[in-house]
py3Dmol code that shows the C-alpha trace and the ligand (Angstrom):
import py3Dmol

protein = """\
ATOM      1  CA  UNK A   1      19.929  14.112  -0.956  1.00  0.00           C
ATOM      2  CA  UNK A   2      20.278  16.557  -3.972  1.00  0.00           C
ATOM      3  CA  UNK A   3      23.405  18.067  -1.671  1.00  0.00           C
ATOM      4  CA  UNK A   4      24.907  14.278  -1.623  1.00  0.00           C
ATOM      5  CA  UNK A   5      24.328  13.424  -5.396  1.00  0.00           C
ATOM      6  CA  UNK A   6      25.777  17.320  -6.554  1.00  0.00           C
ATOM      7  CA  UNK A   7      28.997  16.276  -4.114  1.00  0.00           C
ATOM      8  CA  UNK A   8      29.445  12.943  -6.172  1.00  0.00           C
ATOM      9  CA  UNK A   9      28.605  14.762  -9.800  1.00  0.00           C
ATOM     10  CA  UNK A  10      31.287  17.516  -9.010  1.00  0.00           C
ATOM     11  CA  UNK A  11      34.309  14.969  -7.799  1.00  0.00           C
ATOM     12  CA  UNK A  12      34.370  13.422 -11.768  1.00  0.00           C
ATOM     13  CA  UNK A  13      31.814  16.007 -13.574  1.00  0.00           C
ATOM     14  CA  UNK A  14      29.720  12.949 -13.873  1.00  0.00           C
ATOM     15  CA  UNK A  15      28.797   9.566 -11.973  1.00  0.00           C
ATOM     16  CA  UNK A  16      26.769   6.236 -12.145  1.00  0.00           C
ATOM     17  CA  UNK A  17      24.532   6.305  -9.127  1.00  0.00           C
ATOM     18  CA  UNK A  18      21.514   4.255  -8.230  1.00  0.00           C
ATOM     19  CA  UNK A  19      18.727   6.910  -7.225  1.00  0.00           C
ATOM     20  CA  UNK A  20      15.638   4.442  -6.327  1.00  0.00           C
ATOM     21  CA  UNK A  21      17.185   3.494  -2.253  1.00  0.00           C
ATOM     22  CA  UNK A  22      17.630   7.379  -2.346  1.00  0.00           C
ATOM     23  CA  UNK A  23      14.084   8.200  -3.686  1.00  0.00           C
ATOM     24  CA  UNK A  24      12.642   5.798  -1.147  1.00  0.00           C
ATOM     25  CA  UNK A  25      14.370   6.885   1.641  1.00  0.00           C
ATOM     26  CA  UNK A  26      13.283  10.699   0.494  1.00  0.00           C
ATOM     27  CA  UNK A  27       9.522   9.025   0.582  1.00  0.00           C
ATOM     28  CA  UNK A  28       9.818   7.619   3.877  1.00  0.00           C
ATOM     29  CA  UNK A  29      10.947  10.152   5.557  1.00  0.00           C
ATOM     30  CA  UNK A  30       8.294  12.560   3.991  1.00  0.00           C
ATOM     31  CA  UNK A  31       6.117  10.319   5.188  1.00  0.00           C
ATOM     32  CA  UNK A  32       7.537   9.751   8.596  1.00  0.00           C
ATOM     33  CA  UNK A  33       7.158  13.337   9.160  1.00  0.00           C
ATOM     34  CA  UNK A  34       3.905  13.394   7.867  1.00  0.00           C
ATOM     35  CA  UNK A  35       2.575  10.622  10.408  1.00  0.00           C
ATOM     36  CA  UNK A  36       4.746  11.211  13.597  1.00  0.00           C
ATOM     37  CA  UNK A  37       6.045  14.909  13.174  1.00  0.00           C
ATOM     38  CA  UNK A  38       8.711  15.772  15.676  1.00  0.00           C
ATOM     39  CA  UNK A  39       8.841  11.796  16.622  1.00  0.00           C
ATOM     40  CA  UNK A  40      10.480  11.653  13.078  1.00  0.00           C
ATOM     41  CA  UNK A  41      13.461   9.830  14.382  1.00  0.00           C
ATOM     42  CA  UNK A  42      10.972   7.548  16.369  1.00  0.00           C
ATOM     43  CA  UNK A  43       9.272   6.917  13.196  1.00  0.00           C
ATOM     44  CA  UNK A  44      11.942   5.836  10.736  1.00  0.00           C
ATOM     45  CA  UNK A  45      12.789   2.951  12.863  1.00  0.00           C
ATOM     46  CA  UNK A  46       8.986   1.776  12.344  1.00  0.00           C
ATOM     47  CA  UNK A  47       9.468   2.187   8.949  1.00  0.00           C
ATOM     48  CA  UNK A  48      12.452   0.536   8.790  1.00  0.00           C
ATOM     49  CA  UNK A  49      10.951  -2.357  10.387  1.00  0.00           C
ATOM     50  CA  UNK A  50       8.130  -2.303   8.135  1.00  0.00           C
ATOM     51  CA  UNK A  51      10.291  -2.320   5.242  1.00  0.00           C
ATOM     52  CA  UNK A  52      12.271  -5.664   6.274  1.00  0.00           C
ATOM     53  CA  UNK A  53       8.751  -7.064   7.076  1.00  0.00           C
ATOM     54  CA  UNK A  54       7.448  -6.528   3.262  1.00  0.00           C
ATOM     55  CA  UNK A  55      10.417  -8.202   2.088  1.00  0.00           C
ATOM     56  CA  UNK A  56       9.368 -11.483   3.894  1.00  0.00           C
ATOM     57  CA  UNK A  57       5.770 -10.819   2.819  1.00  0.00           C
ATOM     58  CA  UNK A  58       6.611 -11.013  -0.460  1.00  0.00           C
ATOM     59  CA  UNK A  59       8.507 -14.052  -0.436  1.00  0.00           C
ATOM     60  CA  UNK A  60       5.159 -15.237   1.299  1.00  0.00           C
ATOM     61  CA  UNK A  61       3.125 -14.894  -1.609  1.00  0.00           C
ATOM     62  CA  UNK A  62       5.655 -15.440  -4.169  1.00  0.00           C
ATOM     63  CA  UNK A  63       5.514 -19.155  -2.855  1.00  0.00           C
ATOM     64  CA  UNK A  64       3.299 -22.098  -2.697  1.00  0.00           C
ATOM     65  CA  UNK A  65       1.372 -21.124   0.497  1.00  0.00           C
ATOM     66  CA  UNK A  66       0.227 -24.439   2.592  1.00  0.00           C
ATOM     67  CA  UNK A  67      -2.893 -23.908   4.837  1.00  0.00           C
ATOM     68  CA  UNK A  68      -1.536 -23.442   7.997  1.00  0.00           C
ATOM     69  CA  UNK A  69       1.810 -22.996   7.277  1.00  0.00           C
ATOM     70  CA  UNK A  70       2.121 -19.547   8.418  1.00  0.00           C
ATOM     71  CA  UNK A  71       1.396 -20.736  12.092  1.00  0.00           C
ATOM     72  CA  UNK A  72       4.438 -23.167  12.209  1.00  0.00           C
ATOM     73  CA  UNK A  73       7.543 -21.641  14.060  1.00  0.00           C
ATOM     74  CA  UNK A  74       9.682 -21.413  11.041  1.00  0.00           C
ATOM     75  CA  UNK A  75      13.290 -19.277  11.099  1.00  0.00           C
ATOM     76  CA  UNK A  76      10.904 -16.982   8.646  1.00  0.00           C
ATOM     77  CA  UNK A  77       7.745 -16.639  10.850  1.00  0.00           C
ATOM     78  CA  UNK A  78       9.177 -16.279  13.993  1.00  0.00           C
ATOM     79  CA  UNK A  79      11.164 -13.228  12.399  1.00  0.00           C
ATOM     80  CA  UNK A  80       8.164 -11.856  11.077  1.00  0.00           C
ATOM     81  CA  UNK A  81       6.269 -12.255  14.743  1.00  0.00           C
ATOM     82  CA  UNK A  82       8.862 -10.425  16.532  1.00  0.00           C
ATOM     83  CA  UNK A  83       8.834  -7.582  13.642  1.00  0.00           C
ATOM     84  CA  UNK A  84       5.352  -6.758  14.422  1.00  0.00           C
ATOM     85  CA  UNK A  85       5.772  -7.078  18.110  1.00  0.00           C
ATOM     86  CA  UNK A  86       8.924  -4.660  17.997  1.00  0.00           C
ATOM     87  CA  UNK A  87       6.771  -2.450  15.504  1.00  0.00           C
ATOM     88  CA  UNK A  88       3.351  -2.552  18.136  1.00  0.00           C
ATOM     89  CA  UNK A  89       6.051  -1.316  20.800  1.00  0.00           C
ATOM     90  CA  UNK A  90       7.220   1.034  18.964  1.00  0.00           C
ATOM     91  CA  UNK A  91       4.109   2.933  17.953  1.00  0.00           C
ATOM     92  CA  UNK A  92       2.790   2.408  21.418  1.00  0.00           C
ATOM     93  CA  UNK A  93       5.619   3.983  22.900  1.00  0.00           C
ATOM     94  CA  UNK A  94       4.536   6.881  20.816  1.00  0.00           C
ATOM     95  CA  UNK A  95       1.067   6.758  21.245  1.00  0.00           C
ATOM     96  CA  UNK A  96       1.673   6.740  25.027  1.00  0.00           C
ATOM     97  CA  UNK A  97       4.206  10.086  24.900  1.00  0.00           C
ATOM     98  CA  UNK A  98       1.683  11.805  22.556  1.00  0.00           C
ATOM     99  CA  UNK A  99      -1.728  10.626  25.113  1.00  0.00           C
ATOM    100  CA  UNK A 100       0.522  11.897  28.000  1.00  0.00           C
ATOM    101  CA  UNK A 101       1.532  15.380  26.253  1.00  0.00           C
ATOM    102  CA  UNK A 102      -2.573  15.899  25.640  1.00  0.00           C
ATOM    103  CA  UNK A 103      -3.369  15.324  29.121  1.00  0.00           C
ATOM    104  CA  UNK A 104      -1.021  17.973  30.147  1.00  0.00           C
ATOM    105  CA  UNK A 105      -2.498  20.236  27.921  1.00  0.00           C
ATOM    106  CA  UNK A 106      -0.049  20.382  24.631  1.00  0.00           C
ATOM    107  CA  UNK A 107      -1.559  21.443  21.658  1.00  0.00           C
ATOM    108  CA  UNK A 108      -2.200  18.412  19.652  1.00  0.00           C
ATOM    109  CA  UNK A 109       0.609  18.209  16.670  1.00  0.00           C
ATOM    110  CA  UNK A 110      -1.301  18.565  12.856  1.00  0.00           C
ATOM    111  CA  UNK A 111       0.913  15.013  12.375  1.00  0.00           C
ATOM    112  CA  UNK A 112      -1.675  11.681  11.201  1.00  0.00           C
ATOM    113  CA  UNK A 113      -1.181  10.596  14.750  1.00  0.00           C
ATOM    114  CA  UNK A 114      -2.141  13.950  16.214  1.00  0.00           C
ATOM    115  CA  UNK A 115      -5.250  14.141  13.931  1.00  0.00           C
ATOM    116  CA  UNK A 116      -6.549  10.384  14.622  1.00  0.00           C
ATOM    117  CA  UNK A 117      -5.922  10.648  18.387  1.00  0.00           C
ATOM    118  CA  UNK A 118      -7.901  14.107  18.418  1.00  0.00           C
ATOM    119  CA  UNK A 119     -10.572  11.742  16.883  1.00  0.00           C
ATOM    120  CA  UNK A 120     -10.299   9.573  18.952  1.00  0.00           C
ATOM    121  CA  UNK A 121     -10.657  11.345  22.066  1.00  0.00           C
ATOM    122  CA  UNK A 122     -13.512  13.259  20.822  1.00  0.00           C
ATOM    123  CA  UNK A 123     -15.904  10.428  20.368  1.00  0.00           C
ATOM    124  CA  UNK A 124     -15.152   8.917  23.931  1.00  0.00           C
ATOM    125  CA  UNK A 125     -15.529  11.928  25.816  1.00  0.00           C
ATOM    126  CA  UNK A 126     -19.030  12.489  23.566  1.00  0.00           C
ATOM    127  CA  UNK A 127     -19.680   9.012  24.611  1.00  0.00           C
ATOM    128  CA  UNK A 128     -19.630   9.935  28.225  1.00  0.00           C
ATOM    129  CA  UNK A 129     -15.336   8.654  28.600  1.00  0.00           C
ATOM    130  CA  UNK A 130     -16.874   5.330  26.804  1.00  0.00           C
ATOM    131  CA  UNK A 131     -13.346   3.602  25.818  1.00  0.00           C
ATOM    132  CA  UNK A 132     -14.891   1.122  23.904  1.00  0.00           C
ATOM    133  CA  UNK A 133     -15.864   3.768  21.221  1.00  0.00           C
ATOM    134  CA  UNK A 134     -13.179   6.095  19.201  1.00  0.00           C
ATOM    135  CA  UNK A 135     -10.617   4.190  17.569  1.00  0.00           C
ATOM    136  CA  UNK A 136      -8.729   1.845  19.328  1.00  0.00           C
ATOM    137  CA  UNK A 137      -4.843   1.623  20.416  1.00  0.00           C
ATOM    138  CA  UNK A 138      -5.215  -1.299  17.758  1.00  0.00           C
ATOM    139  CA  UNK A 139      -6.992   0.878  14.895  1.00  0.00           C
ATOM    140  CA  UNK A 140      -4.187   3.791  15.167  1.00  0.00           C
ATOM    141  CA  UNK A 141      -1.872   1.172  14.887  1.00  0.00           C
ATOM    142  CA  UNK A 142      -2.994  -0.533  11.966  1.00  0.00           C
ATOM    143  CA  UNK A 143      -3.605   3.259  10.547  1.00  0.00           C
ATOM    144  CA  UNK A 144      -0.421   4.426  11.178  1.00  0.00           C
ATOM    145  CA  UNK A 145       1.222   1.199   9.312  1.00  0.00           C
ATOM    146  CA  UNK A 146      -1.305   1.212   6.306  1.00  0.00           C
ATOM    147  CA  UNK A 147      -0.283   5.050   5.697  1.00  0.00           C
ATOM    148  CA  UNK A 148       3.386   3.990   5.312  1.00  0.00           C
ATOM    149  CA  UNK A 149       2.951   0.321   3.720  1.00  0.00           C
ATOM    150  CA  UNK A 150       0.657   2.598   0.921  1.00  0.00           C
ATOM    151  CA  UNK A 151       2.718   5.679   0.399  1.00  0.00           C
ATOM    152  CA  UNK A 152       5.981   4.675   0.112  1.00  0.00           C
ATOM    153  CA  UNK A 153       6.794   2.278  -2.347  1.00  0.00           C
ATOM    154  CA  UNK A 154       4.099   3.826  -4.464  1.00  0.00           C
ATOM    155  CA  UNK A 155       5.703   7.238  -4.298  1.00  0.00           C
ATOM    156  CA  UNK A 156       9.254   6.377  -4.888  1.00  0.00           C
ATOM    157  CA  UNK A 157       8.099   4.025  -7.844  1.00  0.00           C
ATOM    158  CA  UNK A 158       6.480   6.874  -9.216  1.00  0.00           C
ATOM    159  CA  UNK A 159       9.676   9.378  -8.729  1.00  0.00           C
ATOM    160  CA  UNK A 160      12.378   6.792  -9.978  1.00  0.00           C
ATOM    161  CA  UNK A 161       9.990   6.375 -13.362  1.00  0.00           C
ATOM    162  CA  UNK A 162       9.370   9.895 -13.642  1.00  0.00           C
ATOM    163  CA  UNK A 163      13.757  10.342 -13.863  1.00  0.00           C
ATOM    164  CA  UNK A 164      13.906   7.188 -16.178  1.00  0.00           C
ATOM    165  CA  UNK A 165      11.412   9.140 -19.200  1.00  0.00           C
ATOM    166  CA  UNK A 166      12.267  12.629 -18.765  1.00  0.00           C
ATOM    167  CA  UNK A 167      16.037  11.564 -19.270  1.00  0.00           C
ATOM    168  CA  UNK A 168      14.801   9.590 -22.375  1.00  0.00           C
ATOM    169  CA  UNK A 169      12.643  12.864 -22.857  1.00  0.00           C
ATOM    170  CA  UNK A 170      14.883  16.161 -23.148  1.00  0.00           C
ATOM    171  CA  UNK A 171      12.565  18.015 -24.584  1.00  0.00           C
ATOM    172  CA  UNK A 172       9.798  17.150 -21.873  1.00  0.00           C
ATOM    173  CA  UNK A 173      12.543  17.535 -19.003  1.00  0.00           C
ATOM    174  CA  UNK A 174      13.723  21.121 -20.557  1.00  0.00           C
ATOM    175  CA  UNK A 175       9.735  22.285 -20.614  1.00  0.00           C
ATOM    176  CA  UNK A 176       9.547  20.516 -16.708  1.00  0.00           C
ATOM    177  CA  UNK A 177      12.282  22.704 -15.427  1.00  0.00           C
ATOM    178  CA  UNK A 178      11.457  25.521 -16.777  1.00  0.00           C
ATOM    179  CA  UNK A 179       7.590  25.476 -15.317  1.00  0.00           C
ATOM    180  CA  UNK A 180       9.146  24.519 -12.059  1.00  0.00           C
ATOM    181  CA  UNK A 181      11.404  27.110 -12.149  1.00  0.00           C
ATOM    182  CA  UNK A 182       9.203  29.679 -12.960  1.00  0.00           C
ATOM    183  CA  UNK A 183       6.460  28.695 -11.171  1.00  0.00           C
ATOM    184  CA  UNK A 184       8.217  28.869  -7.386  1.00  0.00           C
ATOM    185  CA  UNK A 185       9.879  32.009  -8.544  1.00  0.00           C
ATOM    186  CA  UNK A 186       6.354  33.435  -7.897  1.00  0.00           C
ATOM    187  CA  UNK A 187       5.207  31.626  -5.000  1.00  0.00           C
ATOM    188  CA  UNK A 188       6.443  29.312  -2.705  1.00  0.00           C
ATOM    189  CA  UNK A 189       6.631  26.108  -2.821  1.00  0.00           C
ATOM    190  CA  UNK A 190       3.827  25.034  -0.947  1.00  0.00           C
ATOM    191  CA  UNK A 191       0.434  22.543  -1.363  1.00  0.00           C
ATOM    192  CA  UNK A 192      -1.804  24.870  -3.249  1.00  0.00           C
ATOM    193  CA  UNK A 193       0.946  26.230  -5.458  1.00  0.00           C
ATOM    194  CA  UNK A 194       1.311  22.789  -6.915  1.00  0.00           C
ATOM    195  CA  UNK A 195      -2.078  23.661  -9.207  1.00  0.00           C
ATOM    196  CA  UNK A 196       0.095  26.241 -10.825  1.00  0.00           C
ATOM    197  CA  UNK A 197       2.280  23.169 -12.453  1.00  0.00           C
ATOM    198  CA  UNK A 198       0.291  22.165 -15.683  1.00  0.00           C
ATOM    199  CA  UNK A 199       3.249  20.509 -17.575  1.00  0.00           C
ATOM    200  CA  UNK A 200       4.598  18.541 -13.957  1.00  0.00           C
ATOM    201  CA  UNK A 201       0.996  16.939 -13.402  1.00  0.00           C
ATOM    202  CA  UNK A 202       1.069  16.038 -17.017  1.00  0.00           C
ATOM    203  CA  UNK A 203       4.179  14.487 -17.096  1.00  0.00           C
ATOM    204  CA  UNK A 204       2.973  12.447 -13.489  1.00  0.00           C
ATOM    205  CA  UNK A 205      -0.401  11.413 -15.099  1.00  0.00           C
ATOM    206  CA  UNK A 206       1.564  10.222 -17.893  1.00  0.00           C
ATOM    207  CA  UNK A 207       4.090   8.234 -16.070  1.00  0.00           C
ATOM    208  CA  UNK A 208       1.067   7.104 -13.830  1.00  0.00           C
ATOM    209  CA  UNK A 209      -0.184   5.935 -17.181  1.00  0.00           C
ATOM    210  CA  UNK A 210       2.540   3.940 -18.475  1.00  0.00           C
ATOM    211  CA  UNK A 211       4.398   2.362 -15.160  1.00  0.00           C
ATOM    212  CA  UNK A 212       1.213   2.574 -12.461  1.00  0.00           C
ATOM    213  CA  UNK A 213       2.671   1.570  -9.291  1.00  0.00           C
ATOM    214  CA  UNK A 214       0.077  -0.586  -8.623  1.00  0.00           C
ATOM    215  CA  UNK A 215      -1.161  -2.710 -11.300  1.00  0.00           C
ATOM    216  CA  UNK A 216      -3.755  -4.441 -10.548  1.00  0.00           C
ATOM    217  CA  UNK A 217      -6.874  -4.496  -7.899  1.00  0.00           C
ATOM    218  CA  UNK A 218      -7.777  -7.367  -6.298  1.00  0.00           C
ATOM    219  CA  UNK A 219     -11.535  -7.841  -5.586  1.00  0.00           C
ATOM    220  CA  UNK A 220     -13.295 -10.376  -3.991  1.00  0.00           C
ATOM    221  CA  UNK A 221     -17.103 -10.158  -5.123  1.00  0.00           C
ATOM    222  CA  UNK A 222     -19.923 -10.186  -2.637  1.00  0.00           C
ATOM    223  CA  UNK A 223     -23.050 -10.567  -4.634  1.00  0.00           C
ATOM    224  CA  UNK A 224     -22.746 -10.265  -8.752  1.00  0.00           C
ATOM    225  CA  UNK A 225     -20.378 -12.753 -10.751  1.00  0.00           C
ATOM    226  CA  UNK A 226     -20.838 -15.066  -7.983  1.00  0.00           C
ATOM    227  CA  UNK A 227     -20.517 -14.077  -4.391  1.00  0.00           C
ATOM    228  CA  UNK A 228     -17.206 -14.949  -3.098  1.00  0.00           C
ATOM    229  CA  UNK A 229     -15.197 -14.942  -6.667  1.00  0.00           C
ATOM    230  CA  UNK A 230     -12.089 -13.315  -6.758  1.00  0.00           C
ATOM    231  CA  UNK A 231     -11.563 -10.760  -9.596  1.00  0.00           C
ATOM    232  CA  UNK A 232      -8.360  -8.428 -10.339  1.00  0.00           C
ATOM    233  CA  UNK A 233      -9.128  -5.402 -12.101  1.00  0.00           C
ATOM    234  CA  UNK A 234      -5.756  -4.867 -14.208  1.00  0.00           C
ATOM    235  CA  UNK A 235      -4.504  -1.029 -14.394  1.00  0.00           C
ATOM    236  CA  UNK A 236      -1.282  -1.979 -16.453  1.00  0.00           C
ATOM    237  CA  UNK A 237      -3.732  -3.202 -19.200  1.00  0.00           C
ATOM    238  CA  UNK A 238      -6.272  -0.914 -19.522  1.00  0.00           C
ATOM    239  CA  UNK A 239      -3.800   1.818 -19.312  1.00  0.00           C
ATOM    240  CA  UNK A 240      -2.056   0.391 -22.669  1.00  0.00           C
ATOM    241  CA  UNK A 241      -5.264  -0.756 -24.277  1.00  0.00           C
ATOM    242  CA  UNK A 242      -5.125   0.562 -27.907  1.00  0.00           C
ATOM    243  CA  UNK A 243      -8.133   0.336 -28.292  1.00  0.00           C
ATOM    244  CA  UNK A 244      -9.161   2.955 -25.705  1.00  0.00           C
ATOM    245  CA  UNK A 245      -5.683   5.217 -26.000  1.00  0.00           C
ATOM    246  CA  UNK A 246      -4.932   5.030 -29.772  1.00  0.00           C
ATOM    247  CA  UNK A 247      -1.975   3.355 -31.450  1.00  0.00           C
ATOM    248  CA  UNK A 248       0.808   5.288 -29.472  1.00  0.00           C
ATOM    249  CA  UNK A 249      -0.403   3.852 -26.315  1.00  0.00           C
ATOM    250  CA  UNK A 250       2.691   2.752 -25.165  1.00  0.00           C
ATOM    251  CA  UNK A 251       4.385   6.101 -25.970  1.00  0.00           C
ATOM    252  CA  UNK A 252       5.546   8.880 -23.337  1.00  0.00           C
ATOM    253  CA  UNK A 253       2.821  11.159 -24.998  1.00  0.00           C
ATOM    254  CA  UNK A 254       2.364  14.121 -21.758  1.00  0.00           C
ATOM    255  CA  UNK A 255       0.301  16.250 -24.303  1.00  0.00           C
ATOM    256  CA  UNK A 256      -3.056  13.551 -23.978  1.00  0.00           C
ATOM    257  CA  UNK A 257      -3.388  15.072 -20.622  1.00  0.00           C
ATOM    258  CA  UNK A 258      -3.352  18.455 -21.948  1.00  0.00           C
ATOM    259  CA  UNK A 259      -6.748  19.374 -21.526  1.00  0.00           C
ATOM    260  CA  UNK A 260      -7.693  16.838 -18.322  1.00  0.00           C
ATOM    261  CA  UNK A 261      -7.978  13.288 -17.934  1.00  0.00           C
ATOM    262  CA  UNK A 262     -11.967  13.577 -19.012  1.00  0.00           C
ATOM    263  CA  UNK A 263     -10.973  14.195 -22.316  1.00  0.00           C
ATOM    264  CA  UNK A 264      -7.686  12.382 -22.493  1.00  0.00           C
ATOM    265  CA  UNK A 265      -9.624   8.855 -21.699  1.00  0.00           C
ATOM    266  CA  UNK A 266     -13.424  10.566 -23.830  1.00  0.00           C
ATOM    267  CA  UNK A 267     -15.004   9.873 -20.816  1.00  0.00           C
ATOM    268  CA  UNK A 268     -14.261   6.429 -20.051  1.00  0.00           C
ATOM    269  CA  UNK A 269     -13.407   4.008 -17.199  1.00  0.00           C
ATOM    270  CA  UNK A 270      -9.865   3.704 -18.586  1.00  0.00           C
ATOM    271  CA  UNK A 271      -7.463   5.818 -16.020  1.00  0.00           C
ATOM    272  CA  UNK A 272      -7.048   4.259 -12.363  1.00  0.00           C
ATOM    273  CA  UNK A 273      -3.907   5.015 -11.198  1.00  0.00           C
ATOM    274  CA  UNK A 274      -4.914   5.643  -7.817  1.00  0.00           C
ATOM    275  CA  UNK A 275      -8.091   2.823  -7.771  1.00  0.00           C
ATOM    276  CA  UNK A 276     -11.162   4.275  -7.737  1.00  0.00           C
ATOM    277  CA  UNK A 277     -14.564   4.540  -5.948  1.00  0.00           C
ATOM    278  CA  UNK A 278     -14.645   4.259  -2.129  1.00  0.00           C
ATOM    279  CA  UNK A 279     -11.310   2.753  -1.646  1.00  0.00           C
ATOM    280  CA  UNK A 280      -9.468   5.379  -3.719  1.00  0.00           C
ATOM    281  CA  UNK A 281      -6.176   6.515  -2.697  1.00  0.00           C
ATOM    282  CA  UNK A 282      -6.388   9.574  -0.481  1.00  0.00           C
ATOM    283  CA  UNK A 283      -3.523  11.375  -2.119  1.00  0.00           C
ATOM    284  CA  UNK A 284      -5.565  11.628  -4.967  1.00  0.00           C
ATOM    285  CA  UNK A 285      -6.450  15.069  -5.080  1.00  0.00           C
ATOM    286  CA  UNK A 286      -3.242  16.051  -5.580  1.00  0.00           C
ATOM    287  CA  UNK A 287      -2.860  14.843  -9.456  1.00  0.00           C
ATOM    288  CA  UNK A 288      -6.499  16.307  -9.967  1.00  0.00           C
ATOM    289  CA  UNK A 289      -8.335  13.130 -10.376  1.00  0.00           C
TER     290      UNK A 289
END
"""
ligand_1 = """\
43
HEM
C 1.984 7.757 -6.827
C 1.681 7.445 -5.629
C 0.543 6.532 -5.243
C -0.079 5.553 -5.971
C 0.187 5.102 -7.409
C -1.112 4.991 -5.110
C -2.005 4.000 -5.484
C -3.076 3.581 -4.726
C -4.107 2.658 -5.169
C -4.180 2.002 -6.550
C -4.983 2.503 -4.143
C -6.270 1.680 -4.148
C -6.052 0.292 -3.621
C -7.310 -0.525 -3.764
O -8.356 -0.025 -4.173
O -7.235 -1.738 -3.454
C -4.491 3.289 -3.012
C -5.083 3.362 -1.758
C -4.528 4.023 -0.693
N -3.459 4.887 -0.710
Fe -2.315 5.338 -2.323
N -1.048 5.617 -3.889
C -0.059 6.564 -3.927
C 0.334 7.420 -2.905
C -0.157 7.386 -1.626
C 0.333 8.188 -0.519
C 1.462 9.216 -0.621
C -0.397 7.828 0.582
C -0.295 8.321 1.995
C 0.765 8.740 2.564
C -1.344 6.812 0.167
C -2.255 6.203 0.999
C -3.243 5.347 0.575
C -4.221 4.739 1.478
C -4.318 4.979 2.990
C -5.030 3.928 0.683
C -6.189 3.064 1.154
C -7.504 3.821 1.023
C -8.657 2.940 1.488
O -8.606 1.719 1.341
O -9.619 3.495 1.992
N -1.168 6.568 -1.174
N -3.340 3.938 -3.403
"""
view = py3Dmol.view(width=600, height=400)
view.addModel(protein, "pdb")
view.setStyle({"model": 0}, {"cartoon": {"style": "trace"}})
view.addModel(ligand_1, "xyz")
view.setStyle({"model": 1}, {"stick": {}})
view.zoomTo()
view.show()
C-alpha cells in the first residue's frame, strides 16, 4: 500500500488520493491473516462477502422495518440469503481442510480458526468424543464472522481519523514520527514493542476520544429501569462532555493522556472507546485500557 501511494506521490511530487478503501482493505487483510492464516486468499473472499452483506444491513435499519418483512422474498433478502449461504460454504470449506489437516497430524496453525478448533476438539475428546459439546461448526462460524464484522470497520475508522488530525497537527505528526522512528530503530517491530510508543498510544486514545468508532452501546435491561427497556449508552457524548473533560473538550489535546487514562478522566466512568465490562473489546489491551 505505502509502495502504491509513494508510486502516485513521485509521478507529480504530490496527489489527491482517497486513503479510507486503502486503510480498510490494509484492516481486512490483517485481519484475514489473523483468522485464517495461510487460507488468507480463502479468507478475503469471506470478507468480501461480508462487506457487501453490511451494506444491505444497513439499509435494513436505516428504514422503516415492518414485522415480518425480512421473511418476504424481496430482490434485497433473497441477496442477503444467498450471501450467508455462499459465506457458511465458504468457511466450511475451510473448516473441513483445517479438521482434515489435524487428523493427519499437522500442527494446528496459531490462526483464530486454529485456536478455536484446538478448543474445540479438546472438550469433545474430554467428553469421551461427545460432539454435542465443544463449539459447534455453527459457533466457529458465527466466531469467525463476528471477529471480522468487529475489527474492521472499527480499525480503519480509527486509522483514516488518526491521518485526518495529525495532518491538521504538524507538530503532533513531527513528535509521532520521530518516536516511531526511534523506537523500531531499537527493536523490532513486534507486539510487545508497541509499549515502548508513549506519544502513538496518546495520539490513538485521543483520536479514540474525539471520533470513537463506535458511538454508542445499545443495552437492553434485564432487571433495573424496567426489565426489557432498551437503553444506549452514548460514547460520542460523554467523550465531549465539558463538564467531565474541561472546556477544550473538543480539541485534539494528546497531552491529557500523558500520564494514563486514570488521571486523564480523575477517575471517572467517562472513557469507553472499546465498551466496557464483560463485553469489552478484546483488542483492548493493546491501547492500555
Ligand atoms: C479501534 C478499533 C476498535 C474499536 C473502536 C472497537 C470497539 C469495540 C466496542 C465499543 C466493543 C463493545 C461492543 C458492546 O459492548 O456492545 C467491541 C467489542 C468487540 N470487539 Fe472491538 N473494537 C476495535 C477493534 C477490534 C479488533 C481489531 C477486533 C478483532 C479483530 C475486535 C473484536 C471485538 C469483539 C470480538 C468484540 C465483542 C466482544 C464480546 O462481545 O464479548 N475489535 N469493540
Amino acid at each position: 500500500m505505502i509502495n502504491e501511494w509513494e508510486r502516485l506521490v513521485s509521478k507529480e511530487g504530490a496527489c489527491e488520493l482517497d486513503v479510507w478503501p486503502c486503510l480498510q482493505t490494509l484492516s481486512a487483510d490483517v485481519i484475514s491473516l489473523a483468522a485464517f492464516g495461510s487460507s488468507y486468499q480463502e479468507g478475503r473472499k469471506i470478507f468480501q462477502l461480508l462487506r457487501e452483506q453490511e451494506k444491505f444491513f444497513t439499509t435494513a435499519i436505516q428504514s422503516v422495518y415492518i414485522p415480518g418483512s425480512r421473511f418476504l422474498p424481496t430482490k434485497q433478502n433473497k441477496k442477503m440469503k444467498k450471501i450467508y449461504e455462499e459465506v457458511r460454504v465458504l468457511l466450511k470449506g475451510i473448516i473441513n481442510k483445517r479438521e482434515e489437516a489435524m487428523k493427519l497430524g499437522e500442527a494446528s496453525k496459531h490462526d483464530l480458526l486454529g485456536i478455536l478448533m484446538e478448543y474445540s476438539l479438546k472438550e469433545i475428546r474430554e467428553h469421551g468424543n461427545d460432539r454435542n459439546t465443544g463449539m459447534s461448526l455453527e459457533d466457529v462460524i458465527e466466531e469467525c464472522k463476528l471477529f471480522y464484522l468487529a475489527g474492521q470497520e472499527t480499525t480503519s475508522v480509527l486509522l483514516v481519523w488518526a491521518m485526518v488530525l495529525l495532518s491538521q497537527n504538524q507538530n503532533w505528526q513531527a513528535r509521532t514520527r520521530e518516536e516511531v522512528l526511534q523506537v523500531f530503530e531499537s527493536y523490532p517491530p513486534t507486539y510487545d514493542a508497541l509499549r515502548h510508543l508513549k506519544v502513538v498510544t496518546m495520539v490513538l486514545l485521543e483520536v479514540l476520544r474525539l471520533y470513537p468508532a463506535a458511538v454508542e452501546l445499545p443495552r437492553t435491561s434485564r432487571k433495573k429501569t424496567p426489565a426489557g427497556v432498551d437503553v444506549s449508552i452514548h460514547i460520542m457524548l460523554a467523550h465531549h462532555d465539558k463538564e467531565l473533560w474541561g472546556e477544550d473538550a473538543d480539541e485534539f489535546k494528546p497531552e491529557r493522556f500523558s500520564e494514563g487514562v486514570a488521571k486523564a478522566t480523575k477517575n471517572q466512568f467517562a472513557y469507553f472507546p472499546l465498551g466496557a465490562g464483560p463485553r469489552i473489546c478484546i483488542d483492548f489491551a493493546t491501547l492500555h485500557l
